[in-house]
ROMI-615850 format. One record per residue (C-alpha): residue in one letter; x, y, z. Coordinates in Angstrom, 3 decimals, always signed. Layout:
BEGIN
<pake><r>a</r><east>X</east><north>Y</north><up>Z</up></pake>
...
This chain:
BEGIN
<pake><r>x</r><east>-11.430</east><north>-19.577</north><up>-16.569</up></pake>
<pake><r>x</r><east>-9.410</east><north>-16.719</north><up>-18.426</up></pake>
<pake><r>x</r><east>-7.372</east><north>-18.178</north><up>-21.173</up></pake>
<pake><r>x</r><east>-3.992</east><north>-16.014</north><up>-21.738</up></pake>
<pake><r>x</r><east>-1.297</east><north>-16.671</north><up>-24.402</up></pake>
<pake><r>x</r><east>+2.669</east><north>-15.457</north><up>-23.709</up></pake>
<pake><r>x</r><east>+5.063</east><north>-14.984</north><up>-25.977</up></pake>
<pake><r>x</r><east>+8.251</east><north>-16.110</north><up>-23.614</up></pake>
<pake><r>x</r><east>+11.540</east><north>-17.240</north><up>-24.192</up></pake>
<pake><r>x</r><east>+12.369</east><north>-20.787</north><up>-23.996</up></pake>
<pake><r>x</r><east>+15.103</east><north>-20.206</north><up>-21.292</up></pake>
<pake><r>x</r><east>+12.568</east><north>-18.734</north><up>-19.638</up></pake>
<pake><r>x</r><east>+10.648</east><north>-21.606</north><up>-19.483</up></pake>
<pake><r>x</r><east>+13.203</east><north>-24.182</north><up>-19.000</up></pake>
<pake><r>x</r><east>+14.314</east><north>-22.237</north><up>-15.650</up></pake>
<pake><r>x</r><east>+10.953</east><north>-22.013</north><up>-14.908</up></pake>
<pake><r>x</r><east>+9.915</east><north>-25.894</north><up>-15.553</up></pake>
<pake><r>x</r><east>+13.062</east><north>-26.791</north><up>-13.642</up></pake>
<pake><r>x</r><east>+12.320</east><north>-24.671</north><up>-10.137</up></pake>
<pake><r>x</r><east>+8.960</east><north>-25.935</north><up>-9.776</up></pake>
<pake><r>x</r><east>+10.215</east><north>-29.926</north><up>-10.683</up></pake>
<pake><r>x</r><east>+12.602</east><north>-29.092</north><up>-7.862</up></pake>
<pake><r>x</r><east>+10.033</east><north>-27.738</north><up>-5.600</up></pake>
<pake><r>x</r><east>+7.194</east><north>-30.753</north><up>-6.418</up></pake>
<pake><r>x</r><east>+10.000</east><north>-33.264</north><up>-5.755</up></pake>
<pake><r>x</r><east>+11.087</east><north>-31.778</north><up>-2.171</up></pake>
<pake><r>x</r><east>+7.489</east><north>-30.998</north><up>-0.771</up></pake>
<pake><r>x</r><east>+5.652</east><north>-34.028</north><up>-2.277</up></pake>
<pake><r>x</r><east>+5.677</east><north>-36.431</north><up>+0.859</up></pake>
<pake><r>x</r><east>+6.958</east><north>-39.837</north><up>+0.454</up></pake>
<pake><r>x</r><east>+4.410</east><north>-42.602</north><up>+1.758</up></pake>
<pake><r>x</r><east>+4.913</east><north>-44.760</north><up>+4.801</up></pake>
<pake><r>x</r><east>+5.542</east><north>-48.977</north><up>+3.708</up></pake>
<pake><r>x</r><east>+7.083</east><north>-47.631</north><up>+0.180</up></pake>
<pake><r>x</r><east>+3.472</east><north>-47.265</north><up>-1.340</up></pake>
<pake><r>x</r><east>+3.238</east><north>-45.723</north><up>-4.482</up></pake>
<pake><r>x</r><east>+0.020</east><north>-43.736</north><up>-3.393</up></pake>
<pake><r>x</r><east>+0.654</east><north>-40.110</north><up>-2.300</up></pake>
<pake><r>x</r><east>-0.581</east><north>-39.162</north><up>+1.072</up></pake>
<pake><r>x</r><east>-3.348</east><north>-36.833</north><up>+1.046</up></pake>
<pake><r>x</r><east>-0.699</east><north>-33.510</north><up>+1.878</up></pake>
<pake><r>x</r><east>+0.826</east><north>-34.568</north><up>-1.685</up></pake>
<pake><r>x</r><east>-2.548</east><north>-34.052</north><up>-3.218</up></pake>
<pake><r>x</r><east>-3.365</east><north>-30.419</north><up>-3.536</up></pake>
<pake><r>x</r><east>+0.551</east><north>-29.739</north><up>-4.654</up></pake>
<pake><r>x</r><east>+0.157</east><north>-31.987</north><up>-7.448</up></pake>
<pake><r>x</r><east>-3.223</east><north>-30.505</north><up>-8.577</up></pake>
<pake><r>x</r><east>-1.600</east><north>-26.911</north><up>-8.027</up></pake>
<pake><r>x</r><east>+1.766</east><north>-27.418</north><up>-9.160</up></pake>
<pake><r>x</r><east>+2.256</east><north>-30.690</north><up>-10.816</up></pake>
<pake><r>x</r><east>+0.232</east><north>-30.666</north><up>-13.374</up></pake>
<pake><r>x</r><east>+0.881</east><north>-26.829</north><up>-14.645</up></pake>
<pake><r>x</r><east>+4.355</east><north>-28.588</north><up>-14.981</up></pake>
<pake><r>x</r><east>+3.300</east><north>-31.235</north><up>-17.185</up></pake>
<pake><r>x</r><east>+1.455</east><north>-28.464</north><up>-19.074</up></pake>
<pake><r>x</r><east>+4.519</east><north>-26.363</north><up>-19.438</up></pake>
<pake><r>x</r><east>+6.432</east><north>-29.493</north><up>-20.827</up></pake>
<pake><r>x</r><east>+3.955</east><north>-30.550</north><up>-23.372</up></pake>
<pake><r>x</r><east>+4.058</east><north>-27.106</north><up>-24.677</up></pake>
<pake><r>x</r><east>+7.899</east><north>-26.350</north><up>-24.986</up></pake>
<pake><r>x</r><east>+8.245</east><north>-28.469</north><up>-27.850</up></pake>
<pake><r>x</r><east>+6.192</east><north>-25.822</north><up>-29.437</up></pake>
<pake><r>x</r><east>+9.035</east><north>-22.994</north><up>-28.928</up></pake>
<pake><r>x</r><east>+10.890</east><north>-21.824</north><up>-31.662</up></pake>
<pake><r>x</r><east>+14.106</east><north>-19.492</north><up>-32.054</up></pake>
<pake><r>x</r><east>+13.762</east><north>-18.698</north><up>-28.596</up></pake>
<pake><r>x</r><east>+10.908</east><north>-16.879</north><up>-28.596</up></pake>
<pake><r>x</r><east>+7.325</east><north>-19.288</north><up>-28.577</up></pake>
<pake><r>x</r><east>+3.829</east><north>-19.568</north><up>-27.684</up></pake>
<pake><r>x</r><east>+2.724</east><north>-20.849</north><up>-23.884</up></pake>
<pake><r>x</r><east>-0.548</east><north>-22.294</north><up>-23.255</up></pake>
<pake><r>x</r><east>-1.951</east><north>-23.217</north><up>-20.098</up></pake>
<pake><r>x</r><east>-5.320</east><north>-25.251</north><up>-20.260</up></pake>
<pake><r>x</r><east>-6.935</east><north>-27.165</north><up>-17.248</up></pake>
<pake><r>x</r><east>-7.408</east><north>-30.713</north><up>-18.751</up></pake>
<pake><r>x</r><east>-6.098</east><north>-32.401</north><up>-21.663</up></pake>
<pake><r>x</r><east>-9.899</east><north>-32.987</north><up>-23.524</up></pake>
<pake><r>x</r><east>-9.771</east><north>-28.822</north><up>-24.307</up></pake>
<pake><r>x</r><east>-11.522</east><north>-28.259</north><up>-27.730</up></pake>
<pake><r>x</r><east>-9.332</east><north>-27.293</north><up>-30.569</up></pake>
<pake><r>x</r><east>-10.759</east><north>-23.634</north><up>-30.657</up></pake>
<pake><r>x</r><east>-8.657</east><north>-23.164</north><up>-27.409</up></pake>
<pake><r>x</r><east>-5.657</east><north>-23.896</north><up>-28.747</up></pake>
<pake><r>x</r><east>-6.501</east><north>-21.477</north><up>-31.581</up></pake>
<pake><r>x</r><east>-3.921</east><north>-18.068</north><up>-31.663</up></pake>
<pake><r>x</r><east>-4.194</east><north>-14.548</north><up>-33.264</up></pake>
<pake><r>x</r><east>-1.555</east><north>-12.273</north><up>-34.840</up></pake>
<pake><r>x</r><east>-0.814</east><north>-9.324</north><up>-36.256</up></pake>
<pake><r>x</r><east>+1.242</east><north>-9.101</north><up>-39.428</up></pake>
<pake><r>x</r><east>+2.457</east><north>-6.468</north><up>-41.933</up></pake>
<pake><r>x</r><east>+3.519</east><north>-6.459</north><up>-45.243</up></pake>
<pake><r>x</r><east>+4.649</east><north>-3.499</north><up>-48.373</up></pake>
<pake><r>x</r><east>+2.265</east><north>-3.376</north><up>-50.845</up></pake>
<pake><r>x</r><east>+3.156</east><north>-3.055</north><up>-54.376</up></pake>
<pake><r>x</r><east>+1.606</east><north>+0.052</north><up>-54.660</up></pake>
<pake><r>x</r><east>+4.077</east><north>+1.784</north><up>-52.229</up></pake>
<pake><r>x</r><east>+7.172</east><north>+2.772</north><up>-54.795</up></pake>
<pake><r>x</r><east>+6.882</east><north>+4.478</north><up>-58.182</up></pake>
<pake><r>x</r><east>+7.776</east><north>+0.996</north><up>-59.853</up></pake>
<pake><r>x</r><east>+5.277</east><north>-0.603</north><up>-58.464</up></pake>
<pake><r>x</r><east>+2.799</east><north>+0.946</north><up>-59.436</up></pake>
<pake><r>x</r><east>+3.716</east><north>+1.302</north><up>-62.922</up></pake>
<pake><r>x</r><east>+3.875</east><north>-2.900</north><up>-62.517</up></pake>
<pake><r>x</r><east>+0.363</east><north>-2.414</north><up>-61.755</up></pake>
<pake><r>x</r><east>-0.759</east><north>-0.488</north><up>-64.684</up></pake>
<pake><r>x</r><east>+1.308</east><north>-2.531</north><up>-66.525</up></pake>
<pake><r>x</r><east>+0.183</east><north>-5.962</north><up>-65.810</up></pake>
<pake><r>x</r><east>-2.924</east><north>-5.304</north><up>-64.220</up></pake>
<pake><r>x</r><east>-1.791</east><north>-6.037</north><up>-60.790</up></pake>
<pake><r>x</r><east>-4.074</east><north>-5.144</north><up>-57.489</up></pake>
<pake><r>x</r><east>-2.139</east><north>-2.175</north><up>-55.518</up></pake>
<pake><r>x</r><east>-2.132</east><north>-4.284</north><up>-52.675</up></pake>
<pake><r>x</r><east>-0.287</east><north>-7.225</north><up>-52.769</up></pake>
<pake><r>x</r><east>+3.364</east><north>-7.622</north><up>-51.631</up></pake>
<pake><r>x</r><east>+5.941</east><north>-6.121</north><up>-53.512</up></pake>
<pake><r>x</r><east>+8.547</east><north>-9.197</north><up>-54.252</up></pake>
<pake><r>x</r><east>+9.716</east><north>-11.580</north><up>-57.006</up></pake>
<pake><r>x</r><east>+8.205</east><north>-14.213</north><up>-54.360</up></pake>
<pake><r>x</r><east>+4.761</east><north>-12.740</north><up>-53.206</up></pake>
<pake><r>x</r><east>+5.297</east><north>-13.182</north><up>-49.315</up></pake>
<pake><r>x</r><east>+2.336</east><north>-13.598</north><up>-48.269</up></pake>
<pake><r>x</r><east>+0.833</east><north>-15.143</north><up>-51.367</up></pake>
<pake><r>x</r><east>-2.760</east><north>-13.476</north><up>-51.501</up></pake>
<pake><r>x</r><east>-3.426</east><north>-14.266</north><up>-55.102</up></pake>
<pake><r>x</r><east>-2.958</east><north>-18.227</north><up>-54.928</up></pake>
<pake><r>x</r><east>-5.518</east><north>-20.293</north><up>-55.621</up></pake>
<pake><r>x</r><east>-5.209</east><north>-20.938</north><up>-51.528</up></pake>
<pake><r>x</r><east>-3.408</east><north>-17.831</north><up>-50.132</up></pake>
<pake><r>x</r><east>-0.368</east><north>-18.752</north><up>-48.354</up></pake>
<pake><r>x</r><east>+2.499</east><north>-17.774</north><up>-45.916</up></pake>
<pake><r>x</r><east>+5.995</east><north>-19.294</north><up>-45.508</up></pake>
<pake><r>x</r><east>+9.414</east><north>-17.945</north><up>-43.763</up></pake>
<pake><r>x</r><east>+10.629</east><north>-16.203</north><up>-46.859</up></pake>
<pake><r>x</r><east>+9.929</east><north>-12.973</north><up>-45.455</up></pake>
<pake><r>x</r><east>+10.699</east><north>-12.948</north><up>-41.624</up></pake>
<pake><r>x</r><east>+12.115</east><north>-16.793</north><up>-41.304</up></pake>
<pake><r>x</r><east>+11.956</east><north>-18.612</north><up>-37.939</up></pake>
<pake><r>x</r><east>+10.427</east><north>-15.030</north><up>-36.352</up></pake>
<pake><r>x</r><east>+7.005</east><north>-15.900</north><up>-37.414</up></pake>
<pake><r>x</r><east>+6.027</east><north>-18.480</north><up>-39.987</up></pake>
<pake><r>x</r><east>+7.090</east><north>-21.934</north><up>-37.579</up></pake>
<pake><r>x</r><east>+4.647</east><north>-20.007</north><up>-34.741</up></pake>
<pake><r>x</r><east>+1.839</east><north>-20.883</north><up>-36.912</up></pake>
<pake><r>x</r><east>-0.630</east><north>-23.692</north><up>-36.683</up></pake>
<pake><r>x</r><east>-3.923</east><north>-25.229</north><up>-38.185</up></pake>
<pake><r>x</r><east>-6.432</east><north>-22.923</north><up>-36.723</up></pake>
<pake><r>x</r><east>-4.536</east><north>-19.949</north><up>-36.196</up></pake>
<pake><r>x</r><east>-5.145</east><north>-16.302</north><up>-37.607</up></pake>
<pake><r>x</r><east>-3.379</east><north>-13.976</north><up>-39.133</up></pake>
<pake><r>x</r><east>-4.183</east><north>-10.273</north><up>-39.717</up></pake>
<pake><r>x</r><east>-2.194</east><north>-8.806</north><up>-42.671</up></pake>
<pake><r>x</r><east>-1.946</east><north>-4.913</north><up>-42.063</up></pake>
<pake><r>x</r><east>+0.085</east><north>-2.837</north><up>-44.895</up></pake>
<pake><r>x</r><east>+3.193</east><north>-0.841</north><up>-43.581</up></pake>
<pake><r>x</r><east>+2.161</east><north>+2.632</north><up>-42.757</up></pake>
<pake><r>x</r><east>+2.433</east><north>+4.832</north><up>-45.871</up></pake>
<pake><r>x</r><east>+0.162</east><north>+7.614</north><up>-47.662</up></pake>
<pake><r>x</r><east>-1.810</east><north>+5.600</north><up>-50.313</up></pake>
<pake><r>x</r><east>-4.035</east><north>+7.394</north><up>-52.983</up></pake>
<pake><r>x</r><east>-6.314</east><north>+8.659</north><up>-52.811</up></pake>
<pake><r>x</r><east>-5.927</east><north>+9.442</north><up>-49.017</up></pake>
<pake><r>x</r><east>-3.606</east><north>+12.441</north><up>-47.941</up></pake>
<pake><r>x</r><east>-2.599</east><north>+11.609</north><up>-45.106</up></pake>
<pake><r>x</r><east>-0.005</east><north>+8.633</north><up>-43.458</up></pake>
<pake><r>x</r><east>-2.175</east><north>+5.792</north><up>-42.288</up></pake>
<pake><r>x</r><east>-2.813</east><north>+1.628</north><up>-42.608</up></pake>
<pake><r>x</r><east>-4.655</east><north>-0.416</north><up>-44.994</up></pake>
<pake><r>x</r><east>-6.364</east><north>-3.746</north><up>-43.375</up></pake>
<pake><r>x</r><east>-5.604</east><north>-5.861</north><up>-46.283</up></pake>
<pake><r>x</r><east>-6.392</east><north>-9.759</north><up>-45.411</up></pake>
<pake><r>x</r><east>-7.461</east><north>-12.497</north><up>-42.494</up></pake>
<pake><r>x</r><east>-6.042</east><north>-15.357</north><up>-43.677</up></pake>
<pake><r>x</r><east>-6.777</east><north>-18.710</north><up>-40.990</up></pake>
<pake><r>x</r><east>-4.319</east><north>-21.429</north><up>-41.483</up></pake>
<pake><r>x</r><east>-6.179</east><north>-24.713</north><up>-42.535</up></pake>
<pake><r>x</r><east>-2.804</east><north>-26.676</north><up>-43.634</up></pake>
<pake><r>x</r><east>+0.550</east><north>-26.709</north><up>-42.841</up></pake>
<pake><r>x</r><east>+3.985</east><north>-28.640</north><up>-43.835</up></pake>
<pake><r>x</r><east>+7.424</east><north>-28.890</north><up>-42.914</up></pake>
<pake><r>x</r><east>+8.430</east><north>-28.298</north><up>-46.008</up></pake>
<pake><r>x</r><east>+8.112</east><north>-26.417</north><up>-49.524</up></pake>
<pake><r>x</r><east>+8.239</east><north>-29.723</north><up>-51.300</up></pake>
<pake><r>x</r><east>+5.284</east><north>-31.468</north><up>-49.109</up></pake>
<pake><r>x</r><east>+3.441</east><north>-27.997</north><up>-49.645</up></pake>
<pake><r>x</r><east>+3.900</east><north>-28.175</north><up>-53.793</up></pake>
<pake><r>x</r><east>+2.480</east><north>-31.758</north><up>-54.025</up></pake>
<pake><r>x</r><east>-0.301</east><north>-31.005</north><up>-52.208</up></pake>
<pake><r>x</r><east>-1.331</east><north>-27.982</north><up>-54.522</up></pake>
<pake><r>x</r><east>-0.817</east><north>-29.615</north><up>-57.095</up></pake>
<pake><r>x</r><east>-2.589</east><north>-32.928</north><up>-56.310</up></pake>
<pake><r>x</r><east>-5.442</east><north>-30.810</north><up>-55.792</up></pake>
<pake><r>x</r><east>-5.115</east><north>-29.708</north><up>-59.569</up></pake>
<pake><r>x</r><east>-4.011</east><north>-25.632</north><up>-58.133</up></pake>
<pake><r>x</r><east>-1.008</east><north>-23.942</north><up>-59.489</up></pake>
<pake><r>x</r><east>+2.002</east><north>-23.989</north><up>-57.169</up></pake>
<pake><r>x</r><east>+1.848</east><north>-20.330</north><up>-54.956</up></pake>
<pake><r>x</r><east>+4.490</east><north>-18.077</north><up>-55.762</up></pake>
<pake><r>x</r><east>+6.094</east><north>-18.137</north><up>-51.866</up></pake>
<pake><r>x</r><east>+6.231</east><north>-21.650</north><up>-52.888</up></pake>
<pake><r>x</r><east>+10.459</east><north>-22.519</north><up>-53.404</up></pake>
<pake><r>x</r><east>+10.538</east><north>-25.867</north><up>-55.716</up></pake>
<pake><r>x</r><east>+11.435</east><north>-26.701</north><up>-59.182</up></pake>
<pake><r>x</r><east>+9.702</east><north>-25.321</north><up>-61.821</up></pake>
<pake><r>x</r><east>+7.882</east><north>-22.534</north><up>-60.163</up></pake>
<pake><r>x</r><east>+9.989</east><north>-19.878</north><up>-61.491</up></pake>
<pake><r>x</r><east>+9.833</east><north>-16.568</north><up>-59.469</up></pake>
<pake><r>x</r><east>+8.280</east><north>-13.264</north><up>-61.100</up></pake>
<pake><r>x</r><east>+10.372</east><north>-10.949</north><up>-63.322</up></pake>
<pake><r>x</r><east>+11.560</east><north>-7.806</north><up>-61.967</up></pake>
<pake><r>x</r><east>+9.663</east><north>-5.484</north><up>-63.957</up></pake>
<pake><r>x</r><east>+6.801</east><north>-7.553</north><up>-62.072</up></pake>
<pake><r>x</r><east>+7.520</east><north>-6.188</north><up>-58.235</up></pake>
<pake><r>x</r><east>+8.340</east><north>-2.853</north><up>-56.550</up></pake>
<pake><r>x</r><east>+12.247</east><north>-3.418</north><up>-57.211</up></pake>
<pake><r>x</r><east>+14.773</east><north>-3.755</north><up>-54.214</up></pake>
<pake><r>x</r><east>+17.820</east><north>-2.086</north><up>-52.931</up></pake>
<pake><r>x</r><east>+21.157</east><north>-3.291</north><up>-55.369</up></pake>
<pake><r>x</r><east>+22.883</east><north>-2.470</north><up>-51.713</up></pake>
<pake><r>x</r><east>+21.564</east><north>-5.865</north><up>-50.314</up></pake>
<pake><r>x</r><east>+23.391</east><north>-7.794</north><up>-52.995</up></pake>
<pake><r>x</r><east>+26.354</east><north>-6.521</north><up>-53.591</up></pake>
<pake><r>x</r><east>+27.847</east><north>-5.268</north><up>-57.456</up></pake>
<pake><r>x</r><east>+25.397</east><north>-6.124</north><up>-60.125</up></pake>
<pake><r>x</r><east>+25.719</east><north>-5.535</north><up>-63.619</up></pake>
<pake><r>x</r><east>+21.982</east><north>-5.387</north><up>-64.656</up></pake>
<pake><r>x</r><east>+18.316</east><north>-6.333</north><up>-62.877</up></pake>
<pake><r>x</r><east>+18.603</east><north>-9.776</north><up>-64.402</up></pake>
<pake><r>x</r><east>+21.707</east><north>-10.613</north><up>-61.788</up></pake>
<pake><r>x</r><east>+19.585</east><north>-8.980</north><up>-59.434</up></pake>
<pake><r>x</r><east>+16.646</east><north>-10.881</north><up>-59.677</up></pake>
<pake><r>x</r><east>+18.619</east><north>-13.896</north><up>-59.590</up></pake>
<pake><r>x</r><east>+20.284</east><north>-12.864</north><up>-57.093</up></pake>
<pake><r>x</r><east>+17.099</east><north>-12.095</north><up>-55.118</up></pake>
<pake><r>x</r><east>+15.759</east><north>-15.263</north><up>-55.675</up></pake>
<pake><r>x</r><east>+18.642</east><north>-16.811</north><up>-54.361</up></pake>
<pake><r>x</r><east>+18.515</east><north>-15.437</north><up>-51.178</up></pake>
<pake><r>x</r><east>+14.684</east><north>-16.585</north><up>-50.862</up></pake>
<pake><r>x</r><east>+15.932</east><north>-20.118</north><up>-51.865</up></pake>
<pake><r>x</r><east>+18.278</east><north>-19.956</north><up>-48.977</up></pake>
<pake><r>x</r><east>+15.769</east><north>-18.781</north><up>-46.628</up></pake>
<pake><r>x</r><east>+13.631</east><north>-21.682</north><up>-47.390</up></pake>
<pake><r>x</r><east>+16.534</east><north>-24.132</north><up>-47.490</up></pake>
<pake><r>x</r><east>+17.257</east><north>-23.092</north><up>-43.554</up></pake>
<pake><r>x</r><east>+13.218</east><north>-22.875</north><up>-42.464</up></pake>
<pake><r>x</r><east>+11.082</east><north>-25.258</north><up>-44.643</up></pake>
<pake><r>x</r><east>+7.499</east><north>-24.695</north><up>-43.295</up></pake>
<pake><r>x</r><east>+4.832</east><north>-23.534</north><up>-45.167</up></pake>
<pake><r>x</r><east>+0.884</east><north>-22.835</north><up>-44.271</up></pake>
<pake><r>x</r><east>-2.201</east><north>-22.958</north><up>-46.687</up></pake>
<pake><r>x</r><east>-4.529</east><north>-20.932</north><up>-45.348</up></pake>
<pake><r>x</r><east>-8.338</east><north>-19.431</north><up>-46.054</up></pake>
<pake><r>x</r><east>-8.792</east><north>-16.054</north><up>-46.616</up></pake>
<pake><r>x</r><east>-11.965</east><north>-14.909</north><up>-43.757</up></pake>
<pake><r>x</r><east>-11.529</east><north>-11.521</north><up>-45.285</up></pake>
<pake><r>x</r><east>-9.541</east><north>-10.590</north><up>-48.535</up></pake>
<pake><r>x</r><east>-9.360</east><north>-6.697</north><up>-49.960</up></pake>
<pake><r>x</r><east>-6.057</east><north>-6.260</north><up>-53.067</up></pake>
<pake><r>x</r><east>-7.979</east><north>-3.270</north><up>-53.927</up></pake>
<pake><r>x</r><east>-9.650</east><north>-0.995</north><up>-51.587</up></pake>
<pake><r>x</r><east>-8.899</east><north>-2.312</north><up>-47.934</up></pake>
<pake><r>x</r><east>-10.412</east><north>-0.618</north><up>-44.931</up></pake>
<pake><r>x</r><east>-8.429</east><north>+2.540</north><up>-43.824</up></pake>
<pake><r>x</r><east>-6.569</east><north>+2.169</north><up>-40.313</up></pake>
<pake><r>x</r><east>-5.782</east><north>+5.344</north><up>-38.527</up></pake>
<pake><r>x</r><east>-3.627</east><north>+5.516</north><up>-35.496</up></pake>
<pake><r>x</r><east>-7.002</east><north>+6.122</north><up>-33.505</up></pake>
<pake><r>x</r><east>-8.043</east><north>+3.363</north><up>-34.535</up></pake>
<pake><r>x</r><east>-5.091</east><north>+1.059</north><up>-33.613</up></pake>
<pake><r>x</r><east>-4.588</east><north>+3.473</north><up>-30.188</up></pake>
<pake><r>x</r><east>-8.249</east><north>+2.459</north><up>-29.437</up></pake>
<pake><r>x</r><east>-7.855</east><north>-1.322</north><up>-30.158</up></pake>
<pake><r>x</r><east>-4.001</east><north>-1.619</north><up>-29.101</up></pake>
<pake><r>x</r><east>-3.712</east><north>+0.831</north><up>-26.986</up></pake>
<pake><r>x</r><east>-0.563</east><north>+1.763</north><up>-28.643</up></pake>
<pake><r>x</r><east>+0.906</east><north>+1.464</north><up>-31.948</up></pake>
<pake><r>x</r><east>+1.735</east><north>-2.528</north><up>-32.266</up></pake>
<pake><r>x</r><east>+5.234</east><north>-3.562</north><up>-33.763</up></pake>
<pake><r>x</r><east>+4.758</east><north>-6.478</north><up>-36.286</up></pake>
<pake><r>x</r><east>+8.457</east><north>-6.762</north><up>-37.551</up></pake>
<pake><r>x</r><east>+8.230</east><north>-9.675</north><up>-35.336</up></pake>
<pake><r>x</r><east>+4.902</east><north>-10.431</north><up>-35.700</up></pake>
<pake><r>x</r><east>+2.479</east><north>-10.560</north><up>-32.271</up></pake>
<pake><r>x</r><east>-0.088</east><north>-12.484</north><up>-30.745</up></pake>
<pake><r>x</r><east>-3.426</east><north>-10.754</north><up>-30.049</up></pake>
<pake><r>x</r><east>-5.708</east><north>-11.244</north><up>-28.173</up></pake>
<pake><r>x</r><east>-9.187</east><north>-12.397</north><up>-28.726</up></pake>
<pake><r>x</r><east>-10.719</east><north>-8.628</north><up>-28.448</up></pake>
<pake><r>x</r><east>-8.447</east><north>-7.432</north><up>-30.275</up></pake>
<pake><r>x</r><east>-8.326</east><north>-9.989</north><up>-33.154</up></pake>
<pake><r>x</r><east>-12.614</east><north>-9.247</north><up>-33.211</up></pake>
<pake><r>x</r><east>-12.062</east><north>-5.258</north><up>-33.095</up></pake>
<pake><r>x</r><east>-10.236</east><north>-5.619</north><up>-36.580</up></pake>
<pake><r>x</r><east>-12.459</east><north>-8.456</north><up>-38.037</up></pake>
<pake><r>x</r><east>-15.237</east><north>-5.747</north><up>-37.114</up></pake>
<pake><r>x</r><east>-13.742</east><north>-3.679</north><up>-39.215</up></pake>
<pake><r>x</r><east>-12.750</east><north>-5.769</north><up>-42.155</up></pake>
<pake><r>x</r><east>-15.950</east><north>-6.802</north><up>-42.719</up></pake>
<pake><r>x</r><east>-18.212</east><north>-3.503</north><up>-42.068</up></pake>
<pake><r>x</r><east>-16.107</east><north>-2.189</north><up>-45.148</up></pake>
């Protein structure tokens, strides 16, 4: 049986769960003497129809922000590597802007990690991790134990290459995930690890700005100096996790901060078949998650 993943939104499926209730309940033939046995007509709908339902309804729960993942399976004993998704992700490396990259000669940084005060994605933790600060409810609540995500840079000209292209930076599977920042500290720290930086609690203080590849002032308003900024910045991180709490500890199946595997737009054309968006992050598909894994790992 072909196993295929949507990305739909939840009205979607509500309409869709409610049409095919309606249509189960008219057709389904009610038994002579009140029995509570369906005559043999009844049968076949409720294999056909009736239980894709149930399906359906298990799985909305699972939909967030209006857009969510919908998984159809033909009996409820499927292993967990069924239930398993793939995505494609993208992130600005700190190598990208001038002050980035005298961060990195500075402090000794790898080019590519992310560029903010809050390292979103967190490749350098003891146990890499991702959380909503970056892209809130769009992405990080879509994530489960099991899933994958494949962590592309933003399409720039890095040295020593001359031309525009991708680096394929991480595969990072999820093997944890809580509800909330404070859940996610105690477990890091129970298990003796520093606290990720992505990680918004007391006492881990975010990085100082001479640390990251700076940010617009725009987005903040009037500041008088890069200390109000950062604070500022880190504010608006602390909101972001205030409104979408979840948090994933993940294992890194392939990890390269210093020279990733070069993507051309051949290479995604031939894998893709067009140039994916990932400023809301996409499912892949199975092919398509091994075509880039080939190529993380023949580097």
């Amino acid at each position: 049986m072909a196993w295929r993943c949507y990305n739909v939104p939840s009205k979607t499926v509500d309409g869709a769960v409610a049409w095919i209730r309606y249509r189960v309940l008219k057709r389904v033939e009610t038994p002579p003497n009140n029995s509570l046995q369906p005559t043999r007509a009844s049968v076949p709908l409720i294999k056909v129809v009736a239980f894709p339902v149930a399906c359906v309804v298990s799985w909305r729960g699972r939909l967030n922000s209006g857009v969510g993942r919908l998984r159809l399976c033909p009996d409820s004993s499927r292993q967990s590597k069924i239930n398993e998704m793939h995505y494609l992700n993208s992130f600005k490396p700190l190598c990208q802007t001038k002050q980035g990259r005298v961060a990195i000669e500075k402090f000794g940084f790898p080019p590519f990690i992310d560029t903010s005060c809050r390292r979103e994605p967190d490749f350098q933790a003891d146990i890499p991790s991702i959380s909503a600060l970056c892209r809130g409810k769009m992405f990080a609540p879509r994530l489960r134990e099991g899933d994958s995500v494949i962590y592309m840079t933003v399409k720039g000209q890095y040295a020593p290459v001359q031309f525009r292209h991708w680096r394929l930076v991480a595969i990072l599977r999820v093997i944890k995930r809580f509800e909330s920042h404070k859940d996610a500290a105690l477990w890091y720290r129970e298990k003796g690890l520093s606290v990720p930086s992505n990680c918004m609690v007391d006492g881990n203080a975010c990085l100082s700005y001479e640390m990251t590849a700076g940010t617009q002032t725009s987005r903040f308003g009037d500041v008088a100096n890069t200390d109000e900024l950062l604070k500022r910045w880190d504010l608006s991180y602390r909101l972001r996790a205030k409104r979408c709490g979840v948090f994933l500890a993940c294992e890194a199946e392939f990890l390269s901060l210093y020279e990733p595997p070069i993507l051309t737009d051949e290479d995604l054309l031939q894998i893709f078949g067009r140039i994916p968006p990932t400023l809301t992050p996409p499912a892949i598909s199975e092919s398509e998650y091994q075509a880039m894994r080939e190529i993380a790992l023949s580097s």
